[in-house]
Structures are given as C-alpha cells and as structure tokens.
C-alpha positions as a printed Julia matrix, in Angstrom:
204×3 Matrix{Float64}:
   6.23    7.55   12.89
   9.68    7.59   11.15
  10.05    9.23    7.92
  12.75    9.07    5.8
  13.82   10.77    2.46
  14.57    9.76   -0.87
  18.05   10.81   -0.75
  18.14    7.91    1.91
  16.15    5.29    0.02
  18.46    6.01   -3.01
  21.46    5.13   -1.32
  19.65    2.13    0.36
  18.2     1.05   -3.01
  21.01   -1.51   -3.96
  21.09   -3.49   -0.59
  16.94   -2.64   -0.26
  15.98   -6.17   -1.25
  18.74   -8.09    0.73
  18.17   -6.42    4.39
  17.07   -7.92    7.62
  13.6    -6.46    6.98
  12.41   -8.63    4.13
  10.65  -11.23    5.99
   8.26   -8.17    7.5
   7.84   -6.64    3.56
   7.01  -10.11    2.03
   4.51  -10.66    4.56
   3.01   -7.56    4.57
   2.67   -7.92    0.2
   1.58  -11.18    0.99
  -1.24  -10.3     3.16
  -2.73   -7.16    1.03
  -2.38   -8.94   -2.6
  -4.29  -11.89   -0.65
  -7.02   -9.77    0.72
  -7.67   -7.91   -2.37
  -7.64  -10.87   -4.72
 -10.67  -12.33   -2.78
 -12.33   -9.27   -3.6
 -11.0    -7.87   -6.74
 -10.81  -10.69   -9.12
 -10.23   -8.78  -12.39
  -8.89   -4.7   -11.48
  -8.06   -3.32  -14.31
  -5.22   -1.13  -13.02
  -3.47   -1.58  -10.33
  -1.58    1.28   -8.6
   1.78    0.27   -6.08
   2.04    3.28   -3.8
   5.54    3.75   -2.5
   6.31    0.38   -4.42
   9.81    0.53   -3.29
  11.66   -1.88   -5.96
   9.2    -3.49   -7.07
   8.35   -7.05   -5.29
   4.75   -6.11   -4.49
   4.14   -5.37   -8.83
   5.9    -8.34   -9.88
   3.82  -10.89   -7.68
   0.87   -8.9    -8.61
   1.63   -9.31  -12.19
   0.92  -13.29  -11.88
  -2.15  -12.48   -9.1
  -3.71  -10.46  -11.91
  -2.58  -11.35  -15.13
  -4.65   -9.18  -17.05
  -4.03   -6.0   -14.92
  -2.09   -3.1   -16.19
   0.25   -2.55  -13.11
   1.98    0.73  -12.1
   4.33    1.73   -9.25
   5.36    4.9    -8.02
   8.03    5.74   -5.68
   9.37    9.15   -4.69
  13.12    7.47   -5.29
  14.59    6.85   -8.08
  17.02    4.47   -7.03
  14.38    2.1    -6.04
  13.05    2.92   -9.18
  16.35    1.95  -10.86
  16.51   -1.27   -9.16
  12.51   -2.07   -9.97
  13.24   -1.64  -13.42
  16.2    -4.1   -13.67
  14.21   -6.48  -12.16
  11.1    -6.28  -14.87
  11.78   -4.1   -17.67
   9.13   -1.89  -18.17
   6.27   -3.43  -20.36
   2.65   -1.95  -21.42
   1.45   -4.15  -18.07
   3.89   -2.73  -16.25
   5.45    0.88  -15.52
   7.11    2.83  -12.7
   6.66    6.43  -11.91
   8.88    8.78   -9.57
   6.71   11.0    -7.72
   5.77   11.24   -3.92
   2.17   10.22   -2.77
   1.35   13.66   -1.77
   1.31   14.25   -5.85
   0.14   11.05   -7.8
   0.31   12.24  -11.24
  -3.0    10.27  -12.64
  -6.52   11.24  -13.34
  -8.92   10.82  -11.59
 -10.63    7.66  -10.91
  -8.02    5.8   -12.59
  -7.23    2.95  -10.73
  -9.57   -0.18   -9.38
  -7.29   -1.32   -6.82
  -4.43    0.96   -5.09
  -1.94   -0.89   -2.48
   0.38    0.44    0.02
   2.78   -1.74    2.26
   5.35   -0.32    5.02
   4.86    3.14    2.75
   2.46    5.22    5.15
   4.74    6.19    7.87
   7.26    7.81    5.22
   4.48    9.88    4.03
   5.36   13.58    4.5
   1.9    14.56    4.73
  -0.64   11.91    5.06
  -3.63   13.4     4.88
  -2.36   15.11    1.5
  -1.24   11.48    0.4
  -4.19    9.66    1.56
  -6.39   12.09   -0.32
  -4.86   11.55   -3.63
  -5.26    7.84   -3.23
  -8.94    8.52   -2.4
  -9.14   10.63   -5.69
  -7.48    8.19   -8.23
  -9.46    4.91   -6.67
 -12.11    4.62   -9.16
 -15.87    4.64   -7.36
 -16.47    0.82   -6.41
 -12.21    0.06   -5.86
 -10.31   -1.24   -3.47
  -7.51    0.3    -1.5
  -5.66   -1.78    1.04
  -2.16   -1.43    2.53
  -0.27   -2.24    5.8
   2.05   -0.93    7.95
   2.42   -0.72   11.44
  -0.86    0.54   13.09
  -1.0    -0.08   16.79
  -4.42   -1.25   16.57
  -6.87   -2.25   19.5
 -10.23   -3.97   20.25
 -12.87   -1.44   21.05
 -15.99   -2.02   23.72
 -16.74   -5.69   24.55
 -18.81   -6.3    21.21
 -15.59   -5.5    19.25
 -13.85   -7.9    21.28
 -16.33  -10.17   21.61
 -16.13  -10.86   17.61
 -12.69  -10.17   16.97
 -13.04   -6.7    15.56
  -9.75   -4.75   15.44
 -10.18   -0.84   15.62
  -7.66    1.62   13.91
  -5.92    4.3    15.9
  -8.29    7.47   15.71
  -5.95    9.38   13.37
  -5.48    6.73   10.94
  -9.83    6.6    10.72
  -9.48   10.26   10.48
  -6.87   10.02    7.82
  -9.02    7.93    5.64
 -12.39    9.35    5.96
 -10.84   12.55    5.23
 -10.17   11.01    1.88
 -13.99    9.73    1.29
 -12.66    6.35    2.3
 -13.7     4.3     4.86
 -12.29    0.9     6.53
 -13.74   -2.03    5.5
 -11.61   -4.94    7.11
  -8.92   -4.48    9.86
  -6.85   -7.51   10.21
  -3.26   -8.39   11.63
  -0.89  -10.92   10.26
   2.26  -12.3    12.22
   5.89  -10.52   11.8
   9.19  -11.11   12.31
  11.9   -10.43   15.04
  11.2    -7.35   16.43
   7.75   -6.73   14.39
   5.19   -8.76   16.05
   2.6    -7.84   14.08
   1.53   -5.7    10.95
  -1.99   -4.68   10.53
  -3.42   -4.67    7.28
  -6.62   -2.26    6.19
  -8.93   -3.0     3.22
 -10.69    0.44    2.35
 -13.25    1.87   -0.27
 -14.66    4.83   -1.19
 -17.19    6.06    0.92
 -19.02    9.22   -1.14
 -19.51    7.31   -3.94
C-alpha cells in the first residue's frame, strides 16, 4: 500500500480537487454515504476520517441535515482548501490530526467514514483502533479503498459474498469491529473497482 505524507498532500491540496482521480473519489463518497444512509437515517455526528478537502462532509451535510459533521485530516492544506469551500459552522468543523490520534472522546460519533484514506495510514491497526473507540456502541463505520477482495468457498460464491483480505479482517476485529457488508462498486481508468466495507462494533 502507498503512503504518503502530509508535507505531500499540502502541496497537492490546491490542484487536489481538479486531478485525474476524481471520478474514483466521487464514487467511492458516493457509495459509503449511500450505504450508510440506508442504515443510519438520523447519526447524530458524523466523523470524515482523512476527509481530504472536504467533498465527502459537504454532500453529507444535505444526506443528513441534522448531523453535526466533522472532518479530520493530518494536512492542513487540505484543511485550508475544505474550509474555503464551507466555512466552518456549528454543523460543520475540521480538525488536523492523523488517524492514529483522533482527538475525541470516546463513543462520540454514530457514524465514522473513510474513503481512499486507509492505505495512507501510518499505522493501521493504531488508526483503526481509534475509530473503533470513538464509534459510539450501535454505529456505523464504513469506508472504501482499494481492497483486493475475493469470493471465499463455493457458498460465498454461490451468493455473491465478497471476503476481505485476511489483514484487513484482522485490522478490524482488532478494533472490536467486525464487517458487516462487503461490496464493490465500478471505477475509473485504471481503478476497476473499489470495495466498500460497512462495519460495527462487535464487543458491544
């Protein structure tokens, strides 16, 4: 998986929303806010993890239009760039801090999303924990990216059933969280496909 730092997103953050990648992020926000609004029809806080500049929250904002929304980014240059874009309201705030470190309490959030954020992770067990301990017992966290996923065993693939590489399972139960709904939804160009993952808590 590639990682790359925030001294990179900064100086990407300008020309972020304009790249050749677009088409892949929109459908990947597309097919999480869908999922989760068929199952969370009133959260009432929403958490953006590695919300980049901001897209995801600002469709969110009409998807759940009672939500308080919040995004947090380890760059502040996509944080710059969010902001511009929707000034900062009591529905809606940004936060610059990596995912390893989510400064919120615990339980604090009814619905956490993640799109194309996972493979920057420096740690993802450390990241994926956090978002296990601010997901409030009952939420919903579901995020893409792309997860090389396969059918397992001919009853898997007799009903459709997509299985997660082993160390993405891992990743979440680690983090009392377990998969719930493994889909994939079309890309673009050289993305095929991006797999999308509805979790919840599993210990609660």
């Amino acid at each position: 998986m590639v990682s790359l730092s925030a001294t990179v997103f900064d100086r990407w953050a300008r020309t972020y929303d304009e790249c050749a990648l677009q088409p892949v992020f929109r459908a990947a926000h597309n097919a999480v806010l869908g999922r989760a609004r068929r199952i969370t029809i009133r959260p009432r806080r929403v958490l953006d993890v590695g919300c980049g500049t901001g897209r995801l929250l600002r469709a969110a904002m009409t998807l759940f239009p009672d939500s308080v929304l919040v995004g947090v980014d380890v760059s502040g240059g996509m944080l710059a760039v969010a902001g511009s874009a929707a000034p900062l309201t009591r529905r809606l705030g940004h936060v610059q801090a990596a995912a390893e470190g989510l400064p919120f309490a615990d339980a604090s959030f009814d619905l956490v999303v993640s799109t194309a954020s996972f493979r920057h992770w420096t740690d993802q067990d450390a990241a994926m924990r956090e978002i296990g301990r601010v997901l409030a017992p009952g939420g919903l966290f579901g995020f893409a990216d792309l997860f090389a996923v396969r059918r397992r065993g001919l009853p898997s693939r007799l009903i459709g059933r997509l299985d997660l590489p082993p160390p993405v399972r891992a990743t979440l139960a680690a983090a009392g969280m377990r998969a719930v709904d493994v889909d994939t939804v079309d890309g673009f160009g050289p993305i095929p496909a991006i797999t999308v993952v509805l979790a919840r808590p599993s210990r609660r």
